[in-house]
C-alpha positions in Angstrom: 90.9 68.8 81.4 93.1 69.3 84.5 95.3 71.3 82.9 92.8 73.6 81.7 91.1 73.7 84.9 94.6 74.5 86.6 95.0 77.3 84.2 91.9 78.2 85.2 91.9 78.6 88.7 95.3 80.2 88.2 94.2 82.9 85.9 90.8 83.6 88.4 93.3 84.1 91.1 94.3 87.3 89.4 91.4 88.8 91.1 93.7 88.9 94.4 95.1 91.8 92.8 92.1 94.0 93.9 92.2 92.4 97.3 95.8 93.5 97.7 95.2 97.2 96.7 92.3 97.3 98.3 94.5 96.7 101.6 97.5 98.9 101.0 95.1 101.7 100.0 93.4 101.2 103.9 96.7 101.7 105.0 97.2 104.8 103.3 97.8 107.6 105.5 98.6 111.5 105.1 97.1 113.5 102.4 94.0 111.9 100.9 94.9 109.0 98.5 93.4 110.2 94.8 92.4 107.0 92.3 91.7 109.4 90.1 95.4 110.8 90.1 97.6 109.1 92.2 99.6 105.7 90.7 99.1 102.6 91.9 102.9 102.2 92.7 102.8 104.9 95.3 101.0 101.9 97.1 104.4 100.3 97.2 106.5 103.6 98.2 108.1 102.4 101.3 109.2 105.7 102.9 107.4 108.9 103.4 106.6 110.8 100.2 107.9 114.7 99.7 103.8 115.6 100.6 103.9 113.6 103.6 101.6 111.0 102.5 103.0 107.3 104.1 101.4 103.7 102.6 102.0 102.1 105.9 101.1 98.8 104.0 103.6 99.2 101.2 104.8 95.8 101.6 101.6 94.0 100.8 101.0 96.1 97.6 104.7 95.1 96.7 103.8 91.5 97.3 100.7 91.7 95.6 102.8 93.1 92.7 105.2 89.9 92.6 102.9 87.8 93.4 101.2 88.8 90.5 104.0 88.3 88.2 104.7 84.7 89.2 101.2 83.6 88.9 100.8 84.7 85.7 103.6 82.9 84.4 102.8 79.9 85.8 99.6 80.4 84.3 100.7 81.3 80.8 103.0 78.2 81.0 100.0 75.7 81.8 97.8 77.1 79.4 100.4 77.4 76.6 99.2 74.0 75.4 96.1 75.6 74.3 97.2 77.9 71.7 100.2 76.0 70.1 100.1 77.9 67.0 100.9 81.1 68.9 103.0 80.0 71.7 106.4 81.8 69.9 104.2 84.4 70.6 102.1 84.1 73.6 104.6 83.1 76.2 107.4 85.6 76.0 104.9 88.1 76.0 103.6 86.6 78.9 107.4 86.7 80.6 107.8 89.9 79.6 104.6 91.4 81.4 105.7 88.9 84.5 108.3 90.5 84.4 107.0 93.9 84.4 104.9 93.2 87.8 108.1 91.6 89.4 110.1 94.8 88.9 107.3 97.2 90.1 107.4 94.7 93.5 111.0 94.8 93.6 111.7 98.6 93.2 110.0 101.5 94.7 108.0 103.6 92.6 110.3 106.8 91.3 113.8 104.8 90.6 114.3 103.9 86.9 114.3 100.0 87.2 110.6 100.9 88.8 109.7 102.7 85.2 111.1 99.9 83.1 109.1 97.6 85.0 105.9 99.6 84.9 106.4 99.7 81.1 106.9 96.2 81.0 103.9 95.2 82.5 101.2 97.9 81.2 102.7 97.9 77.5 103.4 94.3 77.6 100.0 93.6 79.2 98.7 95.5 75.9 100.5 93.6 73.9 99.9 90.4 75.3 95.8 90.8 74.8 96.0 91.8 71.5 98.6 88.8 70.8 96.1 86.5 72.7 92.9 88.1 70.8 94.2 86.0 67.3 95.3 83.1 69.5 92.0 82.2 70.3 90.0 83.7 67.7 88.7 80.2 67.3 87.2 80.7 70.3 85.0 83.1 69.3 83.6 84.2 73.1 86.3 84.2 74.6 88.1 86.1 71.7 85.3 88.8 71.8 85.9 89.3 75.5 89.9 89.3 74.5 89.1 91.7 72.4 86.9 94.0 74.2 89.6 93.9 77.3 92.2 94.8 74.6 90.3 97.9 73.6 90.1 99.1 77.4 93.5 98.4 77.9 94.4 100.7 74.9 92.1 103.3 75.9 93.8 103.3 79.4 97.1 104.2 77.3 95.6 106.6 75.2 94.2 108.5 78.1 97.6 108.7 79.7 99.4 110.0 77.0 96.8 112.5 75.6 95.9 114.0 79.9 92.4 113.6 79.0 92.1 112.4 82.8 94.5 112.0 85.7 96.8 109.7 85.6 95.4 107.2 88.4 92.3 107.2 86.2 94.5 106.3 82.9 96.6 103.6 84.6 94.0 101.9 86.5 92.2 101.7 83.1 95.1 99.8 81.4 96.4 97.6 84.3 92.2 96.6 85.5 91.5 95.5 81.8 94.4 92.4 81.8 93.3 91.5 85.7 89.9 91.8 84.4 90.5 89.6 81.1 92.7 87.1 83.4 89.3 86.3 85.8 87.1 86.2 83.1 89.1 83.8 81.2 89.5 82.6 84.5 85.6 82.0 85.1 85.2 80.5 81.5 88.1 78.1 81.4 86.4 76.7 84.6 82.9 76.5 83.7 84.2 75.6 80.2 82.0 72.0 79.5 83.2 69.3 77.0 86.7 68.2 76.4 90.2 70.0 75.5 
């Protein structure tokens, strides 16, 4: 029960994500800031862009980024208990979209260890849903939801590949679906009655 409630709580925390780009984005200054175009990263860009556009607050968006990263490893390592069937699966997917966010944090948006990293974390973020939709299929609610995340998630990549919208649109549509999935699962790990 602790353990689940610790998992819990970790995985709602993912809603700080929106707080944190909610805060770089005030800082934003220059040309307007587009969510329908612009990426996420150029949050984190800590000099002054080629348009002039600054993100005086680059270092929190960066943080939120890592921070991120950690947390959801931690939380994939606490909850791992719960689908033992699938951890083989679940937690190096789980490192590998960690490791995604970390990258993203660590290197500003533009420099090729700053791709690899946004790869990392969008694709493996895909990945990772899908993987966790047939770990807890047992679960049937919380599999739906899996689910129904997963299929947002994909629809965010197939946006981006095929232009149907700007890009902003397309990558906020991937990346929101795992935060989303993470503070739902969140919300019903802790509300969750009963025992393990």
């Amino acid at each position: 029960m602790i353990r689940r409630r610790l998992g819990g709580l970790l995985l709602l925390l993912a809603a700080l994500y929106f707080a944190g780009e909610a805060w770089a984005l005030a800082g934003w200054q220059g040309r307007p800031y587009d969510l329908t175009v612009d990426a996420i990263s150029a949050l984190g860009v800590p000099f002054e862009m080629p348009d002039g556009a600054v993100s005086t607050r680059h270092a929190v968006m960066n943080a939120t980024f890592i921070g991120s990263g950690l947390r959801a490893l931690l939380a994939g390592w606490v909850l791992a208990p719960f689908v033992p069937r699938w951890r083989w699966l679940v937690l190096p997917l789980v490192a590998v979209y960690s490791a995604g966010l970390v990258l993203v944090g660590l290197s500003p948006a533009g420099a090729t260890v700053h791709g690899a990293g946004a790869l990392l974390a969008i694709g493996g973020g895909l990945v990772l849903l899908a993987a966790l939709t047939g770990a807890l299929w047992r679960h049937r609610a919380l599999a739906a939801w899996t689910a129904a995340c997963t299929a947002v998630c994909a629809l965010g990549w197939v946006l981006a590949l095929t232009n149907a919208v700007g890009f902003g649109t397309a990558e906020r549509t991937a990346v929101y679906a795992v935060v989303v999935w993470q503070v739902g699962a969140g919300l019903g790990l802790l509300l969750a009655r009963g025992r393990d």
